[in-house]
N, C-alpha and C positions, 0 to 999 in steps of 0.2 A: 806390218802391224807394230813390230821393235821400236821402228823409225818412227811412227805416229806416237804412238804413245810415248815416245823419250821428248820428242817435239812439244807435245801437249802436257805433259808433267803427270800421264797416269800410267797405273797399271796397265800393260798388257794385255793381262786374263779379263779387263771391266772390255774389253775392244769386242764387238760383234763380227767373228770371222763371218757369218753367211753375209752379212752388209760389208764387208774387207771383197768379201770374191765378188759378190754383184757391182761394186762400182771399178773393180780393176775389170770385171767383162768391158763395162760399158766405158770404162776409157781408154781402154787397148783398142776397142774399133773405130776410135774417130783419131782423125790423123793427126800427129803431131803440129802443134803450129812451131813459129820461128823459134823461139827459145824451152826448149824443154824440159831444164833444171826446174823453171816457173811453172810447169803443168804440175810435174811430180811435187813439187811443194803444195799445190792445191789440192791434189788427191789424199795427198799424209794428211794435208786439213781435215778432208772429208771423211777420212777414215776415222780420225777421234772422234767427231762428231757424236756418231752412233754405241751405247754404250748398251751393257745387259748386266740386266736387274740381278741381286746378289738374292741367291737361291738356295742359303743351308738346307743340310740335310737330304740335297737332291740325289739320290743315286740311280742306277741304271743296271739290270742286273745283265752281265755279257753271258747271255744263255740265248739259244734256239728255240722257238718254238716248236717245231715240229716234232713232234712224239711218233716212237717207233711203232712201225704196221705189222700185224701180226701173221704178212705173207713174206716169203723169201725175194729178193729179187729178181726180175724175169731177166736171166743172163742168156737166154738162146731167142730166137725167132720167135715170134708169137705164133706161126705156123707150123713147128717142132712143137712149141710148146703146147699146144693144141690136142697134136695127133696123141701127146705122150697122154696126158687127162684122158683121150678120149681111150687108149688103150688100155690105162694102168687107173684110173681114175683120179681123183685128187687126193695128193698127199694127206696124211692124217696129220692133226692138229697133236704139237709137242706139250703143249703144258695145259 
């Protein structure tokens, strides 16, 4: 993407990597012809091509969805764990 973009005179970051990996898929599977400096020059073409829209303000917050469950994890057999319930009943609720 360095190479496209120094080639075509843009930013880096304006270059669409999911369209950067879908045409290197699809030009790694067909096979080289006779000269292959002139493939890879056509690809760097291709790859500037495809640009992404400037997107202030966009953020992304790196958090998990999943919200904690208010039972312990089943760290034994579900068989053990079973028999234990069925002896001693279910643990009482902490909070």
């Amino acid at each position: 993407m360095a190479q496209s973009a120094l080639l075509s005179d843009v930013l880096p970051r304006t270059l669409s990597f999911k369209h950067t990996v879908q045409l290197w898929q699809a030009w790694d599977g067909n096979p080289k012809q006779t000269d292959g400096q002139d493939n890879a020059d056509k690809l760097l073409a291709l790859v500037a091509e495809q640009s992404v829209g400037n997107r202030p303000g966009r953020i992304e917050p790196r958090a998990v969805k999943r919200r904690p469950k208010p039972y312990p994890l089943l760290t034994q057999t579900r068989a053990l764990a079973r028999a234990q319930v069925k002896k001693y009943g279910h643990p009482k609720k902490l909070g």
